[in-house]
MARKEZA-792233 format. One record per residue (C-alpha): y, z, x. Coordinates in steps of 0.05 Angstrom, whole numbers. Last residue first. Layout:
% MARKEZA-792233
MARKOL      Y      Z      X
MARKOL      Y      Z      X
...
% end
This chain:
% MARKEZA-792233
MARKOL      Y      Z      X
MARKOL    360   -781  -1765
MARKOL    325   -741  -1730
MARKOL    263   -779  -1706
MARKOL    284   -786  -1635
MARKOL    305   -709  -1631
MARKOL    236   -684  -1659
MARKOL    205   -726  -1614
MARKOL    237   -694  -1554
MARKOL    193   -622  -1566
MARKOL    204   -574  -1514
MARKOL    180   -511  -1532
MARKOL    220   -463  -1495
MARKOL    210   -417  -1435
MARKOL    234   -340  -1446
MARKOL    242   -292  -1394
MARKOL    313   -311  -1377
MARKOL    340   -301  -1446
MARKOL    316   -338  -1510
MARKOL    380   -375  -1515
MARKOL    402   -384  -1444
MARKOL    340   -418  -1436
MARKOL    348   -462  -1495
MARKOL    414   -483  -1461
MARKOL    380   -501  -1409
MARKOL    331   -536  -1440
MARKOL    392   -578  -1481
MARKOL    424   -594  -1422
MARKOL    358   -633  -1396
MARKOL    355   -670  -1464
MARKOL    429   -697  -1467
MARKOL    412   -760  -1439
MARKOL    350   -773  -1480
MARKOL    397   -762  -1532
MARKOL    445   -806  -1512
MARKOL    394   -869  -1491
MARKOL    370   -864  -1557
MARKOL    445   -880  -1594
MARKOL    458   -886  -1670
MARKOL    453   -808  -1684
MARKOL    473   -784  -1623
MARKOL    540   -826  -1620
MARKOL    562   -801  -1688
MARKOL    547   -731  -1673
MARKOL    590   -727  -1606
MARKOL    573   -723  -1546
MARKOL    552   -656  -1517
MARKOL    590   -599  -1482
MARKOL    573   -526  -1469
MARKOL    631   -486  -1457
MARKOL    622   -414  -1424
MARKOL    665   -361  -1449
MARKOL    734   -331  -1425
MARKOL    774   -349  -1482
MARKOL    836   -381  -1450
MARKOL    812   -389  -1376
MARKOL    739   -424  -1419
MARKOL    689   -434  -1360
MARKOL    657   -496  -1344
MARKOL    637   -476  -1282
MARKOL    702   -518  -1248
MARKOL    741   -493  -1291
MARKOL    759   -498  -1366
MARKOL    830   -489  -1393
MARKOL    804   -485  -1481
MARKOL    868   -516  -1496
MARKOL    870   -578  -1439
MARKOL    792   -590  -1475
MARKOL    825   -581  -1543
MARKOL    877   -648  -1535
MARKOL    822   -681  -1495
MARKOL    775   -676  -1558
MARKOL    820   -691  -1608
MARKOL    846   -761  -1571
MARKOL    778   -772  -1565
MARKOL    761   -810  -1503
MARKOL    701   -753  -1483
MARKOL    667   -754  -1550
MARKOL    654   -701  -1582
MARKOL    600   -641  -1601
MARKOL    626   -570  -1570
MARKOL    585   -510  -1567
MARKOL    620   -456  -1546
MARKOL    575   -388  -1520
MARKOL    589   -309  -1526
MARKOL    621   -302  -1592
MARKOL    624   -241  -1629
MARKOL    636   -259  -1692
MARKOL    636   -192  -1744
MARKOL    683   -208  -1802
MARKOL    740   -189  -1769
MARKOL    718   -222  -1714
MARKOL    721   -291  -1749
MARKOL    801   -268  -1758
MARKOL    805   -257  -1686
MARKOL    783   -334  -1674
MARKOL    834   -355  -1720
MARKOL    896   -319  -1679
MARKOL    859   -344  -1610
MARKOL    861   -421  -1636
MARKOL    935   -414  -1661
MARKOL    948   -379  -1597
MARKOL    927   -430  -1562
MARKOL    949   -481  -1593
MARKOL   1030   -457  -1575
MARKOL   1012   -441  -1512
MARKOL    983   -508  -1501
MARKOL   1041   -552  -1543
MARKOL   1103   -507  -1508
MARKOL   1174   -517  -1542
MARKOL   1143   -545  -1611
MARKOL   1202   -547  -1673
MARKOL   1159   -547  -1736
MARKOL   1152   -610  -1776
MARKOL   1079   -597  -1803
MARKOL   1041   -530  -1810
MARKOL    970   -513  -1783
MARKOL    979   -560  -1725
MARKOL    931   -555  -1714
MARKOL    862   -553  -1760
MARKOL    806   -520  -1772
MARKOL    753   -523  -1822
MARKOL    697   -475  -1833
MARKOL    624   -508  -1819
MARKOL    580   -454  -1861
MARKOL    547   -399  -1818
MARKOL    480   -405  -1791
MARKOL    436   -349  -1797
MARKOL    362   -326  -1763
MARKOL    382   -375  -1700
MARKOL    317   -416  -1681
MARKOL    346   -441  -1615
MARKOL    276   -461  -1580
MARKOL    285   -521  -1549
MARKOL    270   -571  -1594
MARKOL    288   -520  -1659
MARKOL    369   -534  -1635
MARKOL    364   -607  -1632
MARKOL    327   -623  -1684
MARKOL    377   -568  -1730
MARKOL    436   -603  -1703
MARKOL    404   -679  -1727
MARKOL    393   -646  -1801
MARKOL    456   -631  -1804
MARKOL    485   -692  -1781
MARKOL    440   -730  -1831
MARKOL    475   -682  -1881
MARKOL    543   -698  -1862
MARKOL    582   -657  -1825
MARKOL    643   -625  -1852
MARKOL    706   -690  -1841
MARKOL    757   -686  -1785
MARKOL    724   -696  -1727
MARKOL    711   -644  -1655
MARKOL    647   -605  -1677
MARKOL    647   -534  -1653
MARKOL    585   -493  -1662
MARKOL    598   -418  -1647
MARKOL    549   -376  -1609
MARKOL    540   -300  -1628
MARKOL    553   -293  -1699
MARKOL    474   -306  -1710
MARKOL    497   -387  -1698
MARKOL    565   -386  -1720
MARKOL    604   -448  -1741
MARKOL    676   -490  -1730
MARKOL    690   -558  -1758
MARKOL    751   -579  -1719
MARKOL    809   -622  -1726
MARKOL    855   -641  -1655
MARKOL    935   -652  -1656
MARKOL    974   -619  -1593
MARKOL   1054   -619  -1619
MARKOL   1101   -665  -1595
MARKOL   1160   -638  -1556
MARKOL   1230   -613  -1570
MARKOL   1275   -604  -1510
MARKOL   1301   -533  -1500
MARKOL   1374   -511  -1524
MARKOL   1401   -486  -1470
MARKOL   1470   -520  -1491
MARKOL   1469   -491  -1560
MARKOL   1495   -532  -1611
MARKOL   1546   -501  -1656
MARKOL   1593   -552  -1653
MARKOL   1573   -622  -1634
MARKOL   1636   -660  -1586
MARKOL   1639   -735  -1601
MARKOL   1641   -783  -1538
MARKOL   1723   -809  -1530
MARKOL   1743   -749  -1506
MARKOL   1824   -716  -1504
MARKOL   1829   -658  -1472
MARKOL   1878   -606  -1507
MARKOL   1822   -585  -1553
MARKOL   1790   -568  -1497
MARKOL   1848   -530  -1459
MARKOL   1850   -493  -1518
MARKOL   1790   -468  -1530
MARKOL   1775   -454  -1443
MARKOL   1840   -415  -1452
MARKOL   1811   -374  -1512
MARKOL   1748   -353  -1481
MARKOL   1780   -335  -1409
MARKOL   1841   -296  -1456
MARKOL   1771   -260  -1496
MARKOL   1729   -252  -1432
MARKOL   1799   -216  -1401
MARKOL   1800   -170  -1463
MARKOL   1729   -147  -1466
MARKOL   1732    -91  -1426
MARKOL   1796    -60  -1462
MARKOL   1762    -77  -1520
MARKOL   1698    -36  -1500
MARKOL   1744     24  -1485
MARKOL   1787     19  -1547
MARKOL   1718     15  -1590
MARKOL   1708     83  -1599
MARKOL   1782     94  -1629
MARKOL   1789     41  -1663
MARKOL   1710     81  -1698
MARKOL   1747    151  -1703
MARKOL   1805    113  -1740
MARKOL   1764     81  -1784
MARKOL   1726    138  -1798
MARKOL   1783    182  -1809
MARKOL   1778    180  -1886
MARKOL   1711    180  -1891
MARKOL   1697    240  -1866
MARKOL   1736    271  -1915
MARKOL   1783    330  -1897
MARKOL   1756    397  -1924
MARKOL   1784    405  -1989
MARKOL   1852    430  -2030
MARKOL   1855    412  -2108
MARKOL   1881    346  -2119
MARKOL   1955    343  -2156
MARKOL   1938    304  -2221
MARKOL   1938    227  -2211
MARKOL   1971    172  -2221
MARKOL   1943    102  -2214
MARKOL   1921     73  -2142
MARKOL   1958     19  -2101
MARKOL   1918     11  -2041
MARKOL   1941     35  -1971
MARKOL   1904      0  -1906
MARKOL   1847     31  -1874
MARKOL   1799    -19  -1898
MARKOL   1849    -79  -1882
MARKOL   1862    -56  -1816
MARKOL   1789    -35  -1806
MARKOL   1773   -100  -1823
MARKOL   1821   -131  -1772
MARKOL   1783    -77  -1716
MARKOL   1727   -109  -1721
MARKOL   1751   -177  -1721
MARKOL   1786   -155  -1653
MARKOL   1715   -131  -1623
MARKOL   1681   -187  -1640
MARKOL   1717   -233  -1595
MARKOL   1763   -276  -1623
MARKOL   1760   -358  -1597
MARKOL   1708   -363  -1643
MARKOL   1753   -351  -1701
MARKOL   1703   -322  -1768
MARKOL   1664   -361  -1808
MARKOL   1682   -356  -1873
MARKOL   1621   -310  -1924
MARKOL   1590   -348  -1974
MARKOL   1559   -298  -2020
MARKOL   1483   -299  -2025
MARKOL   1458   -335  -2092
MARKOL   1383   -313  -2110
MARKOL   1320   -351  -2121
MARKOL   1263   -306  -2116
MARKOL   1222   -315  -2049
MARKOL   1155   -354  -2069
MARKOL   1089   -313  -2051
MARKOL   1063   -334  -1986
MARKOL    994   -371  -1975
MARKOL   1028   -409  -1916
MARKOL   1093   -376  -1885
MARKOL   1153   -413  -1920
MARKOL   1210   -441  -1880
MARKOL   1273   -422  -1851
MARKOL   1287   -351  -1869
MARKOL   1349   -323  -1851
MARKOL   1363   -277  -1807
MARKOL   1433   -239  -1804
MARKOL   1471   -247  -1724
MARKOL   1499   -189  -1706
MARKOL   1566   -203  -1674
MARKOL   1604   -139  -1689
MARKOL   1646   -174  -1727
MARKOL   1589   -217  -1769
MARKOL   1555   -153  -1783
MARKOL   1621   -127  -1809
MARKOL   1637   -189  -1854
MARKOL   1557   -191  -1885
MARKOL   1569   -107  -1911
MARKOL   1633   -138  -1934
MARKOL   1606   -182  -1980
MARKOL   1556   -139  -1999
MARKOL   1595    -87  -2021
MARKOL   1604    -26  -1988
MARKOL   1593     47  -2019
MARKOL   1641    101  -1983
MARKOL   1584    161  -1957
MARKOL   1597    223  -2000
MARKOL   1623    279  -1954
MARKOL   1686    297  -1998
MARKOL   1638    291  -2065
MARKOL   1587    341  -2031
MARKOL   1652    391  -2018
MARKOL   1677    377  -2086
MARKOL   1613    398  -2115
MARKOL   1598    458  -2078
% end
């Protein structure tokens, strides 16, 4: 029993060469590039530098070097005569695995003479512009990442509050969203603290598509609300309309022509922003036919609300 589990014991490879054979049969190892946010630190470690192998050889042929030099004989000390056993499995496996592979390297051998022509007839050529190695020629143009700040809240987890600046609401500003929202009715039961968000979440990352990129950073934060029991059914957004923040989250959100959200599939409500409320009149008188509305939407269609634009002058 023992000498037939020793003749089946799987060969122990070192890391090293556990790296060479993923590198000959062109796997590709990941490495990490940068650090997710709130992750713990990766210990430091030293991974063995492993040569690059020939490009002009196809993986195939490195494979079957390192079988070569598996397979070849070491020089081992004497021994006493070993006691008869089943054939180890491990001793034909590199001869079982050449013998897989002769039918891919038979297909591979006129990409590997194309591959190595093309090689040398380059480095024949002379070029006076210099040549980058390893850069991918489908590599796609970097862009500029979408840039907008928001202070996010719930009213009763069912509308959210989104105000398009950088800095939590003051406490005039406060007291001006609570005018507005009693005027016509909106008495929600709880309001949620403003909860910052912010994109790009992390800086100097390589952006291939700014709106599909935002938008899933906006979806991804929106499912963590739900988590905790959002269920949004209405956007409130409070900025201004030349805001580089608040075009930059308008092309996110994809409205229509109702002023419905393609990404989220809400309604959008929109309003200036708090800073022109506060020190403008003629805005909030502006605003006040929205607001019934959207105190009507509020109480449901049954309900009428109190209007009450004095409230909305005097909020300072």
């Amino acid at each position: 029993m023992t000498q037939r589990a020793s003749a089946m014991a799987v060969p122990q490879v070192a890391a090293p060469h556990q790296l060479q054979y993923l590198d000959a049969m062109g796997i590709t190892t990941w490495t990490a590039r940068y650090r997710i946010p709130n992750a713990a630190e990766t210990p430091a470690c030293e991974w063995p530098d492993v040569a690059p192998a020939a490009a002009a050889e196809p993986p195939v042929q490195r494979l079957h070097s390192l079988l070569d030099d598996t397979s070849a004989p070491r020089p081992v000390a004497p021994a006493p005569a070993p006691v008869s056993a089943p054939a180890s499995p491990s001793a034909s496996a590199p001869g079982r695995m050449r013998a897989l592979l002769d039918a891919a390297n038979v297909e591979q051998a006129p990409q590997a003479k194309a591959a190595v022509s093309v090689s040398v007839a380059r480095s024949e050529t002379p070029s006076s512009a210099p040549q980058h190695e390893h850069a991918p020629a489908d590599l796609a143009p970097v862009q500029q990442a979408l840039r907008f700040t928001l202070q996010v809240a719930a009213l009763d987890d069912r509308w959210l509050v989104v105000l398009v600046q950088p800095e939590p609401p003051t406490v005039p500003q406060q007291r001006l969203l609570s005018a507005l929202w009693s005027s016509v009715g909106i008495r929600a039961e709880h309001v949620s603290p403003f909860i910052d968000f912010q994109w790009p979440m992390i800086e100097g990352l390589m952006v291939e598509s700014p709106v599909i990129e935002a938008q899933q950073g906006i979806k991804a934060f929106l499912d963590g609300r739900a988590r905790s029991g959002l269920t949004p059914q209405q956007l409130m957004v409070f900025g201004a309309d030349d805001d580089d923040g608040m075009k930059a989250l308008m092309q996110v959100l994809a409205l229509d022509a109702a002023s419905q959200s393609s990404l989220l599939g809400l309604p959008v409500w929109q309003a200036p922003s708090l800073v022109a409320l506060m020190s403008s009149g003629q805005a909030k008188a502006a605003l006040w036919p929205q607001l019934h509305a959207l105190g009507q939407q509020w109480q449901g269609l049954g309900g009428t609300p109190v209007a009450d634009e004095a409230a909305i002058e005097g909020a300072q």
